[in-house]
NUNU-31897 format. One record per residue (C-alpha): residue in three letters; y, x, z. Coordinates in steps of 0.05 Angstrom, whole numbers, padded with zeros to 5 digits. Example, Ala and Ser with C-alpha at 12.3 -4.5 7.8 and 13.67 -1.06 7.14 Angstrom:
% NUNU-31897
 code      v      u      w
  ALA -00090  00246  00156
  SER -00021  00273  00143
//
This chain:
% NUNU-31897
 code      v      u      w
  UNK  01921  01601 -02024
  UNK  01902  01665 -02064
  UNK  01838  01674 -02022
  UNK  01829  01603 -02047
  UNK  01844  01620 -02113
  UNK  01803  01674 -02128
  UNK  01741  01638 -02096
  UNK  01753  01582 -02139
  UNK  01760  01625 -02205
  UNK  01697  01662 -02170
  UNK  01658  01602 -02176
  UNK  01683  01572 -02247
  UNK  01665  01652 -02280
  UNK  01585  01650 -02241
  UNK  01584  01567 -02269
  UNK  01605  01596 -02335
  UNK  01547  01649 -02326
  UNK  01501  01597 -02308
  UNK  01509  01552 -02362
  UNK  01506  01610 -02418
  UNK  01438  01637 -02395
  UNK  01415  01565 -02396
  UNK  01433  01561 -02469
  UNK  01403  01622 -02492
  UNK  01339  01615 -02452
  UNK  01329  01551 -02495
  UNK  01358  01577 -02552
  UNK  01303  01635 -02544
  UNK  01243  01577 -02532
  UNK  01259  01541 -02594
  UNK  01266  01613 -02635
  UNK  01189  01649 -02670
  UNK  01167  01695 -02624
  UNK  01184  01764 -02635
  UNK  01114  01807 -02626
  UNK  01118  01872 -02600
  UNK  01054  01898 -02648
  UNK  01001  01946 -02607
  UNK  00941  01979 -02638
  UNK  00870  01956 -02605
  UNK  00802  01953 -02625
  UNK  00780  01917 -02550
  UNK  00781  01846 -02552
  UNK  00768  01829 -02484
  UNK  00849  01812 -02471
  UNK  00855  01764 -02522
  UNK  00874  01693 -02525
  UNK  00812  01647 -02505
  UNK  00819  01598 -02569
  UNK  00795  01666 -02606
  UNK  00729  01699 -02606
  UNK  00712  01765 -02642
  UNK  00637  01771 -02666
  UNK  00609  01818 -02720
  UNK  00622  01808 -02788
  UNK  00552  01802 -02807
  UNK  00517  01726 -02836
  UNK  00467  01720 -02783
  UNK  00521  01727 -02732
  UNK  00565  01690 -02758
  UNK  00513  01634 -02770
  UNK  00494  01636 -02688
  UNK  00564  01626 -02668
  UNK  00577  01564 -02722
  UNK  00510  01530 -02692
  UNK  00537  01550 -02621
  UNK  00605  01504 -02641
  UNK  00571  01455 -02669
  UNK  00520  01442 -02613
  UNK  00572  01408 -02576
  UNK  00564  01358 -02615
  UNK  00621  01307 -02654
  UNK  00673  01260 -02638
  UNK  00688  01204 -02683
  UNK  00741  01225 -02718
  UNK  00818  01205 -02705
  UNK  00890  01240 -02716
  UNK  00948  01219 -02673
  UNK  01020  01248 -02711
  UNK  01063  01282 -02669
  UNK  01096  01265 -02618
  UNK  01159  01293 -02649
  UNK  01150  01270 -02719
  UNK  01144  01333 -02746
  UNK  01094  01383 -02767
  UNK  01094  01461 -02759
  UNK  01088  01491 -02822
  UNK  01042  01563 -02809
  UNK  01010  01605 -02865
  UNK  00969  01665 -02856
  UNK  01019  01704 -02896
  UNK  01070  01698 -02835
  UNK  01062  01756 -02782
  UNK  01070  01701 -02719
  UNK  01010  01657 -02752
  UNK  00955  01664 -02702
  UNK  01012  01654 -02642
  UNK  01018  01585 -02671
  UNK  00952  01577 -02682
  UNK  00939  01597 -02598
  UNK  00984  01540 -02586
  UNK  00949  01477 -02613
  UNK  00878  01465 -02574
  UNK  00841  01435 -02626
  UNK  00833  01505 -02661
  UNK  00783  01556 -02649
  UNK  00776  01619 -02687
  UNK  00726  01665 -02701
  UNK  00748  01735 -02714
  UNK  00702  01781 -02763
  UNK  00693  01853 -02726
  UNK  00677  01914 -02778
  UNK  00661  01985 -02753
  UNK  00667  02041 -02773
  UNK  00597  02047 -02796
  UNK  00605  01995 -02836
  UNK  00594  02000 -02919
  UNK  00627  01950 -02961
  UNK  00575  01966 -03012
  UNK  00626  01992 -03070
  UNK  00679  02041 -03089
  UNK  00738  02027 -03112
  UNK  00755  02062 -03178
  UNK  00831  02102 -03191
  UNK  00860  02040 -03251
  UNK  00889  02067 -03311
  UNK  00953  02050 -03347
  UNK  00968  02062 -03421
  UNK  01038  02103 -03427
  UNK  01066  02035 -03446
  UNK  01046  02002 -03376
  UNK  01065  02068 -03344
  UNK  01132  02057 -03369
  UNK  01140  01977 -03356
  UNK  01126  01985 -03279
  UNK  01167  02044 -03276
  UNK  01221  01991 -03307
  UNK  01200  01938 -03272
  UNK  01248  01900 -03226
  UNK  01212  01827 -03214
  UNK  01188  01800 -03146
  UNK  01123  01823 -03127
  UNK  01115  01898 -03106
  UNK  01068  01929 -03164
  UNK  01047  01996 -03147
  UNK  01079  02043 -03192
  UNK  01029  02097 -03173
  UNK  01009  02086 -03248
  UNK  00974  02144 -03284
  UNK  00955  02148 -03359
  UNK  00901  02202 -03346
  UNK  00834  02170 -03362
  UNK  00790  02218 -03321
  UNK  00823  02191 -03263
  UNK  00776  02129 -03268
  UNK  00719  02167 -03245
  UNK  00752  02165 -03185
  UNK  00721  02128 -03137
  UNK  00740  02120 -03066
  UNK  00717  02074 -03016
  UNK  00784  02017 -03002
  UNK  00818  02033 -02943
  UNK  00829  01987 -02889
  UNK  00893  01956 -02880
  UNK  00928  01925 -02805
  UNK  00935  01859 -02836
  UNK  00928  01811 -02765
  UNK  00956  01796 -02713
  UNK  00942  01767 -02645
  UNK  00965  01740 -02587
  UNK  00938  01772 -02508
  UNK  00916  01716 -02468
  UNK  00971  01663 -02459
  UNK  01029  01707 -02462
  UNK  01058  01681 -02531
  UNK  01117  01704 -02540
  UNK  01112  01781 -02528
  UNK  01063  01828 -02534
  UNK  01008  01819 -02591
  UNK  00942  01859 -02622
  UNK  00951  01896 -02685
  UNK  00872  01890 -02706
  UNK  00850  01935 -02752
  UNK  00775  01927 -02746
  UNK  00785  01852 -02765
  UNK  00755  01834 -02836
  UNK  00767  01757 -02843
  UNK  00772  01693 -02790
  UNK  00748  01619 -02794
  UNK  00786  01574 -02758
  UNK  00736  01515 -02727
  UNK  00790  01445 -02723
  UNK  00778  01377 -02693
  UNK  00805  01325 -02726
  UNK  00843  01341 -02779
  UNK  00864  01314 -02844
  UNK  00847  01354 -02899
  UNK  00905  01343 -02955
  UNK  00885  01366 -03032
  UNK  00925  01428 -03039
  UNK  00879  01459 -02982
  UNK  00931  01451 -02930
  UNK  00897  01425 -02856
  UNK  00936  01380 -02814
  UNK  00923  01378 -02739
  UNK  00958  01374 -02673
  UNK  01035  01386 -02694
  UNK  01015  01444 -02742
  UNK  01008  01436 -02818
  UNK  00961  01499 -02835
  UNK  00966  01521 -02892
  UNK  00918  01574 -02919
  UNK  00953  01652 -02950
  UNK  00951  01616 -03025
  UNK  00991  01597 -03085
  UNK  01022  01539 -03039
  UNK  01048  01598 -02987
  UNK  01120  01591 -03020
  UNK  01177  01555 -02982
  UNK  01187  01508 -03034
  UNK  01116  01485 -03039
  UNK  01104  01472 -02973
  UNK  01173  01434 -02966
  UNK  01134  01396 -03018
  UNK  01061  01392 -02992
  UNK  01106  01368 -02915
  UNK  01148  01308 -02958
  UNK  01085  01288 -02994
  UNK  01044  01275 -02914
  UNK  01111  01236 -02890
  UNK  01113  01193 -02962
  UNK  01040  01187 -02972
  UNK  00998  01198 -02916
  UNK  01026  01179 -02849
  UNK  01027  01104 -02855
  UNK  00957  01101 -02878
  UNK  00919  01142 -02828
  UNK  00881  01078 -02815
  UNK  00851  01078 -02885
  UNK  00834  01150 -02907
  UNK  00766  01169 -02916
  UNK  00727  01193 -02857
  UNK  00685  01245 -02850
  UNK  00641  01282 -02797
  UNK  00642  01355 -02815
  UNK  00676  01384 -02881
  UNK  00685  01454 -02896
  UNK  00751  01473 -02938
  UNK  00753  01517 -03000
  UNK  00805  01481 -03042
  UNK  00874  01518 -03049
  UNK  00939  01504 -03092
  UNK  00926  01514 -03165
  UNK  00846  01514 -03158
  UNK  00822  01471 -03215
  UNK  00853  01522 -03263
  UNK  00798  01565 -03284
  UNK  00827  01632 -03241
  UNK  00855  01613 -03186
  UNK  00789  01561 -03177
  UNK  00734  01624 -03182
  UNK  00778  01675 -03159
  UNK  00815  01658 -03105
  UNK  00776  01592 -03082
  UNK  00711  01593 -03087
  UNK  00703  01664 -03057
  UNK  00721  01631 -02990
  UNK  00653  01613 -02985
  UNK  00619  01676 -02994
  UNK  00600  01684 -02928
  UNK  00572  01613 -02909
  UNK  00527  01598 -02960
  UNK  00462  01605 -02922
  UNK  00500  01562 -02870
  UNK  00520  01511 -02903
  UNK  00458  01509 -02949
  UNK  00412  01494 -02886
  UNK  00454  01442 -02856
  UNK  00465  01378 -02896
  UNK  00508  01353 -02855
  UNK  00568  01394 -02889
  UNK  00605  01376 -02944
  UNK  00650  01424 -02982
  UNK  00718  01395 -03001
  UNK  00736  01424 -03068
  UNK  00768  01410 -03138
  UNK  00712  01382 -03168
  UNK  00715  01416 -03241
  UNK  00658  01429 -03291
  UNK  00663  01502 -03277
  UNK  00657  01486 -03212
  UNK  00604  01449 -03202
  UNK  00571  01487 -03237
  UNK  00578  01547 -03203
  UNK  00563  01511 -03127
  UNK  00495  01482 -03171
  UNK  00481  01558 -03187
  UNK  00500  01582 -03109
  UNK  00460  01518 -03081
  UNK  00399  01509 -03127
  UNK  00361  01467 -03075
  UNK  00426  01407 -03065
  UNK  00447  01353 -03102
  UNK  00516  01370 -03114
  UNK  00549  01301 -03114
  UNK  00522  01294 -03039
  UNK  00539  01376 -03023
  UNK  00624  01365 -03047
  UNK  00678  01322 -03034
  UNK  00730  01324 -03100
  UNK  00802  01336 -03080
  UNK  00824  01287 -03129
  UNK  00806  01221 -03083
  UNK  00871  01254 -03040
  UNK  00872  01266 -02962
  UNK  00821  01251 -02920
  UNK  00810  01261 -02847
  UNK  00752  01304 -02813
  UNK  00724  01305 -02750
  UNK  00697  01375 -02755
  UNK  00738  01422 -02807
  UNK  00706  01490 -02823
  UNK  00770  01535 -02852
  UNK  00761  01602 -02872
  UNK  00820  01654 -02896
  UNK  00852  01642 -02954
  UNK  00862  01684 -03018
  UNK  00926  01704 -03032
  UNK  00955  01675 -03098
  UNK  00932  01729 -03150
  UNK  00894  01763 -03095
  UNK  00960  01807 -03080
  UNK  00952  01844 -03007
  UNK  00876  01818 -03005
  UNK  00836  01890 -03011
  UNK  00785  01854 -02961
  UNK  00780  01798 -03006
  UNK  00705  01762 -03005
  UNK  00704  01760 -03087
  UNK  00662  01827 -03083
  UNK  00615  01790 -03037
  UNK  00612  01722 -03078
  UNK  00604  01772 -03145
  UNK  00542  01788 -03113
  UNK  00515  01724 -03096
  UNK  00519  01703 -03165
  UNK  00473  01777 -03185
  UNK  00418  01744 -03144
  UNK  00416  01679 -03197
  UNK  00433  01715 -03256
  UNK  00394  01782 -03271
  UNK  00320  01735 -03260
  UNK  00345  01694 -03322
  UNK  00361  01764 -03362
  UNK  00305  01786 -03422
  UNK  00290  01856 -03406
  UNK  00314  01898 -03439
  UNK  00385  01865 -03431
  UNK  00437  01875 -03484
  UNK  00492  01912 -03490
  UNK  00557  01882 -03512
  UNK  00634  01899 -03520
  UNK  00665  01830 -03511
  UNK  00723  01816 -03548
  UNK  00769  01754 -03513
  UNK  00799  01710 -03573
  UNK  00859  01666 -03539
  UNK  00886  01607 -03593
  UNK  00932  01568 -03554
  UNK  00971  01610 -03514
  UNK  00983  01695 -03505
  UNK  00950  01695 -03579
  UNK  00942  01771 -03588
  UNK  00973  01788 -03660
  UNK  00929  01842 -03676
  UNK  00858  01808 -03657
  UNK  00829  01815 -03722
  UNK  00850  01894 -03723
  UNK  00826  01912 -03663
  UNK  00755  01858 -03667
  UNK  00745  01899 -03736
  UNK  00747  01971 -03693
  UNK  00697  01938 -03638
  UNK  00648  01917 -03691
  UNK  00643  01984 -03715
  UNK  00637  02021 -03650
  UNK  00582  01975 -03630
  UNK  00546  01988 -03682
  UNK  00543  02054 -03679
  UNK  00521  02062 -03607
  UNK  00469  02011 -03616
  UNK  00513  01957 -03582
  UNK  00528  01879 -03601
  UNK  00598  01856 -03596
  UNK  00619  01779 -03579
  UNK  00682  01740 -03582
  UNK  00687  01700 -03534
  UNK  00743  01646 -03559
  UNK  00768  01599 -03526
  UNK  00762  01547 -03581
  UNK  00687  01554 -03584
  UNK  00663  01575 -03514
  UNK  00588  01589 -03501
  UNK  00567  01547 -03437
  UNK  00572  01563 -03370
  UNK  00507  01589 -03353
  UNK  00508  01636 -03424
  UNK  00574  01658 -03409
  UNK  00544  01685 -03335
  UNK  00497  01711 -03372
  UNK  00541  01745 -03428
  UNK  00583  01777 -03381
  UNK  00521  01808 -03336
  UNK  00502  01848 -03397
  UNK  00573  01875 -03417
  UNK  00594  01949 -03412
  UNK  00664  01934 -03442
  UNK  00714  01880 -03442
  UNK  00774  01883 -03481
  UNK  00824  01815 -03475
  UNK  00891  01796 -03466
  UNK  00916  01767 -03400
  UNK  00891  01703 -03378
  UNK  00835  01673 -03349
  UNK  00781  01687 -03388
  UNK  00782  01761 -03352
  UNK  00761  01719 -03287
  UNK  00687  01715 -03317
  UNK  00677  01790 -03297
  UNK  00658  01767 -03231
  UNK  00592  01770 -03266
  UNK  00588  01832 -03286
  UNK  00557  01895 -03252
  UNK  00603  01934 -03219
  UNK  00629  01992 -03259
  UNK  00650  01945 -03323
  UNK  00701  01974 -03364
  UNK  00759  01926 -03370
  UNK  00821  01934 -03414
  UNK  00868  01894 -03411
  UNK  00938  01876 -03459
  UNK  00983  01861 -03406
  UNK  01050  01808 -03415
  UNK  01110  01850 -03422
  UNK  01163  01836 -03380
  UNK  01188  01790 -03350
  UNK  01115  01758 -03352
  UNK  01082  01818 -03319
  UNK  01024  01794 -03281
  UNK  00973  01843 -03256
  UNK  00919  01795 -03220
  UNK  00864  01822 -03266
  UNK  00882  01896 -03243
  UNK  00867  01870 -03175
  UNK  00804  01834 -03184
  UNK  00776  01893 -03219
  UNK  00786  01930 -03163
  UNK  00763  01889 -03119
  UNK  00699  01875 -03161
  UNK  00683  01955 -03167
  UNK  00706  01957 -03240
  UNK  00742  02008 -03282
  UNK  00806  01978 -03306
  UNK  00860  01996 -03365
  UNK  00927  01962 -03366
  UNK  00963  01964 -03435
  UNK  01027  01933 -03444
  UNK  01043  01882 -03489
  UNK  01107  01906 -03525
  UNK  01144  01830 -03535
  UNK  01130  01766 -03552
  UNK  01088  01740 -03492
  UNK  01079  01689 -03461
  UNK  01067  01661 -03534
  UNK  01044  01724 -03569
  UNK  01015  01790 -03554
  UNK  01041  01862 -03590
  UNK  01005  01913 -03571
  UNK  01004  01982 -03597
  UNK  00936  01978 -03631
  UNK  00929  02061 -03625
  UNK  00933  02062 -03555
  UNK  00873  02013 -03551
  UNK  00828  02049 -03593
  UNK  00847  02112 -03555
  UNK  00813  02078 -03488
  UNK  00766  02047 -03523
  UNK  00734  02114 -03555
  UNK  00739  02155 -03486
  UNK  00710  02101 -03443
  UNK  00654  02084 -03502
  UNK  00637  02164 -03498
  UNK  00614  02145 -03418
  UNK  00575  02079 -03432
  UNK  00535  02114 -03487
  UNK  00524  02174 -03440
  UNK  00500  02120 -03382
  UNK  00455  02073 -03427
  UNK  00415  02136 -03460
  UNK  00400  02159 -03382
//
């Protein structure tokens, strides 16, 4: 009976066993991968819904044509078989894993070498002592560098960006282990069958909803964007607009004024040619004056209501979808960020239309409505007189009297200083010539917000944070003296540069 007994108990603990491996084996299936990250710059491993060409146009324009020579279906969705979508942004480190998983995704992977130039330097930013000491203060969500320095010779400083590991990819099929830290990767278009493109930019296909790195990359927003498929879309996939091939550039946010020139429509910077050539496309975007205006500038030779798609007439679905990377809301942990590249698009459309000589203006940005600064009159008063000294024009550009949009190109091509206080009207140095001098009156805390830091850099300008000292987000303060202190050394170099 005891032999009996312990076989018995014998069999019970190896049942027991049994059962609790089965649990966590499933438990481990239904749990996000956990990659084990490995350095590479060889490609010849990787996962075959992934190609990686070089990141230059003509390439990149052989290997679109390559896709799209295989012709296209009519196109259909089918939900789920679950119910229930995937959410995956770029801003997760398992993103591309997901992305392996659904077949009706191919990527194509941007290659840089080392021998690559980017074409600009980035220059050391400046911060007043004021700024200095609110970052050194700060304690809010997003991780400002507080690397902030108040020496102004440090913005002669000019370095070329250095690369940062930001992807990461699966090897082969093996999805759950081992992935490629690339560090010679640049950017990625994904290339989607059949997919419904919703209008905050998010792609639905297969059982994933991808969303692009955006404003809408917050857990609460895509809880949202997910609720609003299931309440508005999924019973009507029978009715939405059809379309054959559509190429994405709308994000969360993108018919406000920044977030639609700065973070969306640099998306496109390196498809132009591509899509100008093939009328086939059609670029789903908010459809705003600015807008349009700017895609009329970038695509002289098409009529614009047959180029776009507007957002506003909701989801539709796609038989081809063309999806490039996303921006980052406020370009934050985007230093490869195609705004550079689209800054320079608009140089080719711009300087022709230019008298020569062009002028040379300090630009002054009035606000009226909101982030008023309290001592505009002060500090316009100082401008006026330093431009005329040095042979220089100064403009306000106010918000209740705006020039249009092809002036205001214009305007900002020929300025050699910008002095404003945060907001949007800062996003019109993407027209300017590299090595602008921006200054900036920051919000004080808890309305910090350095996006215009990080499109200067990005854009090859110089840039000077000064800290409001209250009032925002209806007023600015700012310490008028420490204004006019930037504003004399950095006039010193512009004089020094124009008289060359």
């Amino acid at each position: 009976m005891k032999h009996l007994r312990k076989i018995m108990l014998t069999i019970i603990f190896l049942a027991v066993i049994t059962v609790f491996s089965l649990i966590m084996f499933e438990t481990a299936q239904n749990e996000p991968p956990k990659p084990a990250y490995k350095s590479s710059r060889h490609y010849g491993d990787i996962h075959p819904h992934f190609v990686a060409i070089s990141d230059s146009r003509v390439t990149i324009e052989q290997h679109l044509d390559e896709h799209r020579s295989k012709g296209i279906l009519e196109a259909h969705f089918s939900m789920p078989q679950s119910g229930i979508f995937k959410d995956v942004t770029s801003s997760r480190d398992d993103y591309f894993i997901h992305i392996a998983t659904e077949h009706n995704i191919k990527t194509l992977l941007f290659q840089t070498t080392d021998s690559d130039k980017d074409g600009h330097g980035v220059f050391r930013w400046i911060g007043s002592k004021s700024l200095c000491t609110a970052l050194a203060d700060y304690k809010g969500n997003i991780p400002y560098s507080n690397s902030c320095t108040s020496n102004m010779e440090e913005t002669f400083s000019a370095q070329r960006p250095e690369p940062k590991l930001r992807f990461k990819l699966p090897l082969n099929f093996k999805l759950t282990k081992e992935v490629f830290q690339l560090g010679t990767v640049s950017s990625f278009i994904h290339l989607i069958q059949n997919g419904i493109i919703s209008n905050d930019g998010v792609v639905f296909v297969g059982d994933l909803q991808v969303i692009p790195y955006s404003c809408l990359a917050r857990p609460e927003a895509i809880q949202a964007s997910k609720k609003h498929f299931i309440r508005a879309i999924k019973d009507k996939l029978d009715k939405l607009p059809r379309y054959g091939e559509v190429f994405v550039i709308t994000q969360f946010w993108s018919a406000a004024f920044y977030h639609g020139m700065v973070e969306s429509l640099p998306r496109l910077s390196r498809y132009i040619g591509f899509i100008d050539h093939r009328s086939e496309i059609k670029i789903y975007v908010a459809c705003t004056a600015f807008m349009n205006s700017s895609l009329q500038t970038l695509f002289p030779s098409r009529n614009i209501s047959e180029l776009v798609i507007c957002d506003n007439i909701g989801p539709i679905l796609a038989a081809r979808v063309y999806f490039p990377e996303g921006t980052p809301c406020g370009m934050y942990k985007s230093p490869q960020s195609g705004v550079y590249q689209m800054s320079r698009e608009f140089e080719k459309y711009i300087s022709p239309s230019i008298h020569i000589p062009p002028k040379n203006y300090i630009i002054l940005i009035k606000r009226t409505k909101h982030r008023i600064l309290v001592q505009h009159d002060v500090i316009a008063s100082f401008l006026n007189n330093i431009a005329k000294q040095n042979d220089m024009e100064l403009f306000i550009y106010a918000d209740d009297n705006l020039p249009s949009f092809s002036d205001t190109r214009k305007l900002f091509h020929q300025a050699r200083l910008v002095v404003a206080p945060h907001g949007a009207g800062l996003a019109n140095t993407l027209f300017s010539t590299p090595g602008l001098f921006v200054i900036e009156i920051v919000c004080n805390h808890p309305h910090l917000n350095l996006c215009y830091r990080q499109l200067a850099i990005s854009l090859g300008h110089h840039y000077h944070g000064v800290s409001s000292k209250f009032g925002c987000e209806a007023t600015l303060n700012v310490d008028v003296n420490e204004v006019k202190d930037a504003v004399q050394f950095y006039m010193k170099h512009i004089v020094k540069k124009k008289n060359l």
